[in-house]
C-alpha positions as CSV (number, residue, x, y, z in Angstrom):
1,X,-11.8,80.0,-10.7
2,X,-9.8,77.7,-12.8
3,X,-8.6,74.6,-10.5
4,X,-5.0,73.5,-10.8
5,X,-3.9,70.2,-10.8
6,X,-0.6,70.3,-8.6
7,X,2.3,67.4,-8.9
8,X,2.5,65.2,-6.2
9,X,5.8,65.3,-4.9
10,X,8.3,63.2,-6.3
11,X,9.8,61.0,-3.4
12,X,6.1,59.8,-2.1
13,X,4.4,58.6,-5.8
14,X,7.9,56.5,-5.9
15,X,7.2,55.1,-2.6
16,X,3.7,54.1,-3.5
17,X,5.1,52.1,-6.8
18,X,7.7,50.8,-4.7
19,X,5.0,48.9,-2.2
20,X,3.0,48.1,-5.2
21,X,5.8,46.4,-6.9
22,X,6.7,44.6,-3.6
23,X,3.4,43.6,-2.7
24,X,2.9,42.2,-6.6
25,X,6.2,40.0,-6.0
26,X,5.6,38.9,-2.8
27,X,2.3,37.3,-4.4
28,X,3.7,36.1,-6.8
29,X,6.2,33.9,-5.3
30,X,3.6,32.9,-3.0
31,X,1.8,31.3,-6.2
32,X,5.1,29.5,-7.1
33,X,5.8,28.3,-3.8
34,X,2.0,26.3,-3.9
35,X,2.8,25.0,-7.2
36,X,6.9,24.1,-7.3
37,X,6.9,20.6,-4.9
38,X,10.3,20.8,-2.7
39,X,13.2,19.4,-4.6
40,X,14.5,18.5,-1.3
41,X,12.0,16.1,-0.6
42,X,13.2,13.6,-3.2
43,X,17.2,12.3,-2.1
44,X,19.6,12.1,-4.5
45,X,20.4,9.0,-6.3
46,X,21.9,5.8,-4.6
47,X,20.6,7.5,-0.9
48,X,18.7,5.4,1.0
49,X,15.8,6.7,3.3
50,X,12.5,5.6,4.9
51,X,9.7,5.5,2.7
52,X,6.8,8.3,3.1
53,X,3.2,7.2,3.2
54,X,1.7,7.3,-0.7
55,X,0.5,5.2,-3.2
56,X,3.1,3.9,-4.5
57,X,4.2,2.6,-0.7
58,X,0.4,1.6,0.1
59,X,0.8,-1.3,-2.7
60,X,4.0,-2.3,-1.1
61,X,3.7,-4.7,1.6
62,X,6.0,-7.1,3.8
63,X,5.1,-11.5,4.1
64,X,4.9,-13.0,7.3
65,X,5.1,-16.6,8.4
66,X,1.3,-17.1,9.8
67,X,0.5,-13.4,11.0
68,X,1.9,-10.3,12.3
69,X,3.5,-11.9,15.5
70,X,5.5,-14.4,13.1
71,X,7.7,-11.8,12.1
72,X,8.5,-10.7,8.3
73,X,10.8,-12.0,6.0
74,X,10.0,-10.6,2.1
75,X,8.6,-8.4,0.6
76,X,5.8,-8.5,-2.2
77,X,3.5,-5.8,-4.3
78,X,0.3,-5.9,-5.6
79,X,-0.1,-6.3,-9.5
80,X,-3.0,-5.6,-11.9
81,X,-4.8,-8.5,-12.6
82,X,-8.3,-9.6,-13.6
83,X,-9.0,-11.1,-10.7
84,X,-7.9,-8.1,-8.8
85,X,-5.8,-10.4,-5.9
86,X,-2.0,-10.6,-7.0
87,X,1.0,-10.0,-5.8
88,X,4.5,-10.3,-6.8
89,X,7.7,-11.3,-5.1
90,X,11.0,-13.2,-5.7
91,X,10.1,-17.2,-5.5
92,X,12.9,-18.0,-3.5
93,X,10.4,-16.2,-1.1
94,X,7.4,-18.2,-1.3
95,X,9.2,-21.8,-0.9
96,X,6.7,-22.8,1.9
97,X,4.1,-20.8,1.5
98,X,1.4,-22.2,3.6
99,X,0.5,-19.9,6.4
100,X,2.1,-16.9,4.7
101,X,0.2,-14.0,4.9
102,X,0.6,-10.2,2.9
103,X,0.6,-7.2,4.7
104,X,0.5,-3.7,2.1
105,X,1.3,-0.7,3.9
106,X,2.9,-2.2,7.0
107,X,4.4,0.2,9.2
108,X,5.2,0.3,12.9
109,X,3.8,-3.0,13.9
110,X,0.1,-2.1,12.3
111,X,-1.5,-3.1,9.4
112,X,-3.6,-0.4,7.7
113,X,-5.1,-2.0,4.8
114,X,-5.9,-5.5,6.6
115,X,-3.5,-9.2,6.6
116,X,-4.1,-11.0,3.7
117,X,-3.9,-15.0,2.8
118,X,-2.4,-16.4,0.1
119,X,-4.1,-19.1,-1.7
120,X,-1.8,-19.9,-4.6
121,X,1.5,-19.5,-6.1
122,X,3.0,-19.5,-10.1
123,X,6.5,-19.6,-10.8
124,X,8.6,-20.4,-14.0
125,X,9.6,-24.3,-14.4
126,X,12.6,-23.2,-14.8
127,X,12.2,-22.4,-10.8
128,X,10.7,-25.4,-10.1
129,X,12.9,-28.0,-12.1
130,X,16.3,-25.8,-11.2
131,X,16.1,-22.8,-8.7
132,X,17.4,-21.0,-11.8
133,X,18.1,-18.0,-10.8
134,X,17.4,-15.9,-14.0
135,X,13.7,-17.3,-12.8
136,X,13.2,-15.7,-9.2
137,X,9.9,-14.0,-9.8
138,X,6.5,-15.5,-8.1
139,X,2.9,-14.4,-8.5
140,X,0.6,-15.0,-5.5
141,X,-3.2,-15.3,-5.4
142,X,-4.4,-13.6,-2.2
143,X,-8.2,-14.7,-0.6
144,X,-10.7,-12.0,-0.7
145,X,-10.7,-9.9,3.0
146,X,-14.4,-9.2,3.8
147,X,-15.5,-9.7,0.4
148,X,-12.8,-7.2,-1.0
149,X,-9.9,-7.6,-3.0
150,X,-6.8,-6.4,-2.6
151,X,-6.7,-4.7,-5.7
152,X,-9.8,-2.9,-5.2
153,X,-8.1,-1.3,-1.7
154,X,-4.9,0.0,-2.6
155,X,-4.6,-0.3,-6.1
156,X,-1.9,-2.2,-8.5
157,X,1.4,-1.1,-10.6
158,X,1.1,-2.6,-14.1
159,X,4.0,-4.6,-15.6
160,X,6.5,-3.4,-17.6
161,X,9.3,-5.6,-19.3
162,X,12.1,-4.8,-21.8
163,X,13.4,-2.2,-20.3
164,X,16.5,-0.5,-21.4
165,X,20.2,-1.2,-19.7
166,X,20.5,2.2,-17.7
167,X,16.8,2.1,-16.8
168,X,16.2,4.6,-13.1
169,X,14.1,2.4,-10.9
170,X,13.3,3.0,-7.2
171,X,13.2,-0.2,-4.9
172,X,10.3,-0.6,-1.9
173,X,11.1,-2.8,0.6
174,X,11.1,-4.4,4.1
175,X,14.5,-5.6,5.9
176,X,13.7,-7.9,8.5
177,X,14.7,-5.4,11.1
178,X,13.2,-2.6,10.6
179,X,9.2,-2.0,11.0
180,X,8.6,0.4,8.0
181,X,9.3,0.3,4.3
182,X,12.9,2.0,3.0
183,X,12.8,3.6,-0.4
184,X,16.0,3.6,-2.9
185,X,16.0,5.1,-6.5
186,X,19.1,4.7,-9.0
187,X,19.9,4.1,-12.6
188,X,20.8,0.1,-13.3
189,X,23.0,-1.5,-15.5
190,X,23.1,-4.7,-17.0
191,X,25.5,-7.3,-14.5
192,X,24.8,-10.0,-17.2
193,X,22.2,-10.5,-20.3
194,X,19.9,-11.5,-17.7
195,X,20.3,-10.0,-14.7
196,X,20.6,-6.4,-13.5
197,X,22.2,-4.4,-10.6
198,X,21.6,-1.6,-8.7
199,X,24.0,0.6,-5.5
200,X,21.9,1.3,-3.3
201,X,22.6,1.0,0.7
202,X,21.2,-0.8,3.3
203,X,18.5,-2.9,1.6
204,X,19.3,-6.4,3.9
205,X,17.6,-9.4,4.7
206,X,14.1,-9.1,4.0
207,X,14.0,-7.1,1.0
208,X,14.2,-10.0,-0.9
209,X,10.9,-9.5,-3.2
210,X,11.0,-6.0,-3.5
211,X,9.6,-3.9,-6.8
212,X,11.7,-2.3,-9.2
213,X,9.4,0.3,-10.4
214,X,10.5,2.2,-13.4
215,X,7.7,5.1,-14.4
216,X,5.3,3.5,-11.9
217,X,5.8,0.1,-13.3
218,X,7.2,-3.3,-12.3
219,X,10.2,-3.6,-14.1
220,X,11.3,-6.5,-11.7
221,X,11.9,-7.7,-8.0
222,X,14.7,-7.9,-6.2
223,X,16.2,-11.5,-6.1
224,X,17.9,-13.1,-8.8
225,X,21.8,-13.7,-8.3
226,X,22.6,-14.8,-5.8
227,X,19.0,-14.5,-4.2
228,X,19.5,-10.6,-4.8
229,X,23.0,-10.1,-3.5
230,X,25.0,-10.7,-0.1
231,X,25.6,-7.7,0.4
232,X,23.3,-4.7,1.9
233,X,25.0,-1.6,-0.7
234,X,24.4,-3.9,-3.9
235,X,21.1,-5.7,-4.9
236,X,19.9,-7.7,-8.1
237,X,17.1,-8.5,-10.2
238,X,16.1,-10.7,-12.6
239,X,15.5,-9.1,-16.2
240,X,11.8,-9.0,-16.9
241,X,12.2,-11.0,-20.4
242,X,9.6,-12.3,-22.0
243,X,9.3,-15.4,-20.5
244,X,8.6,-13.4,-17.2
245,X,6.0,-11.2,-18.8
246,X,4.4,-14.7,-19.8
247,X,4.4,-15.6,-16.2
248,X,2.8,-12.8,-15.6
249,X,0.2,-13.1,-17.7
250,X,-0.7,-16.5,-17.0
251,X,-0.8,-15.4,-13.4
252,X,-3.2,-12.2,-13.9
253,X,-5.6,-14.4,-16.0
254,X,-4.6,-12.2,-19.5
255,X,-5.4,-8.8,-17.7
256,X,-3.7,-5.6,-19.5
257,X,-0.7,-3.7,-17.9
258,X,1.9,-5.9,-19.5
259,X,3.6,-4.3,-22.0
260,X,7.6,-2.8,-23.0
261,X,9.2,0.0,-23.1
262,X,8.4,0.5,-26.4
């Protein structure tokens, strides 16, 4: 007997491609979903939030006069160094800086990675001699905690000068009133040869210090004219010339991570 293979029927083989091609899709755009980040996640330019919990916020860190009960007043990062223990800030910051201690990671009245002393401060002359304000960048020495340096906890951004005049940065920092870091990111422009600007809302008293990071690196700090601005929607920061990037590093004992924007 000679065996027949009959058709299916039309309507159910369609069916069966249909779920296949379904399930195949649905797959897929599970794959995508793990890979593509959420685009809302990042605000737009010039929008003002709180900062999330990451590296980049972990090396950011708020001063306070004597411990965390003395309230906090700037705000400072740590930078690479060889000696694996500095920060920067604005040095209109640090003008009596005994008892000041550095706090990275504050949030919420808690200090995850530990309160740290500092033991020295280097600013330009032109600081010094002047309170020239094309000169308000400090580096600070911090103390070992536990026989650990700062560095070696939450990491440091490198340095990076000569940037161009419409240069994106984002800004970390601490306003005096508020227990967790906010986070801004815009594109700058040049308010003179040696200073720069940037719109973004709500960074008050206390943000003074603040880095302007621009791919990941310190591109300046907020302070400058007039001590970083008087008003909350409009900050400023000293250009990091190359006298700064000398400051620098003098201050990080010749480490590497200085360098332009090429």
């Amino acid at each position: 007997m000679i065996q027949r293979n009959l058709p299916r029927p039309a309507g159910r083989s369609r069916a069966r491609r249909a779920s296949r091609i379904l399930l195949a899709l649905t797959a897929m755009a599970a794959l995508v979903s793990v890979d593509v980040p959420d685009a809302a996640a990042v605000p737009p330019l010039g929008v003002t939030v709180e900062a999330v919990p990451d590296t980049a916020a972990d090396r950011v860190g708020a001063l306070f006069a004597g411990g965390l009960d003395g309230g906090h007043f700037c705000t400072a990062s740590v930078v690479r160094s060889a000696g694996r223990d500095l920060i920067a800030t604005a040095a209109h910051c640090l003008g009596h800086p005994e008892g000041t201690v550095f706090v990275p990671g504050y949030r919420d009245g808690k200090a995850p990675y530990g309160v740290w002393r500092l033991t020295g401060v280097r600013v330009s002359p032109a600081w010094t001699d002047g309170v020239e304000p094309d000169a308000d960048l400090a580096f600070a020495t911090l103390a070992p905690l536990d026989g650990v340096r700062v560095e070696d906890v939450v990491g440091g951004f490198p340095v990076a000068g000569r940037q161009p005049e419409a240069v994106t940065v984002t800004v970390l920092g601490y306003p005096s009133a508020q227990e967790a870091p906010l986070r801004c990111a815009n594109t700058t422009s040049l308010f003179t040869d040696t200073q720069r600007r940037i719109d973004c809302p709500e960074l008050s008293g206390g943000t003074s210090g603040s880095p302007w990071l621009a791919g990941g690196a310190l591109a300046g700090v907020l302070g400058g004219y007039e001590g970083g601005g008087t008003v909350p929607e409009v900050s400023y920061s000293a250009v990091m010339g190359d006298a700064a990037l000398e400051l620098y590093r003098e201050a990080a004992g010749g480490a590497g991570g200085a360098g332009g924007a090429g």
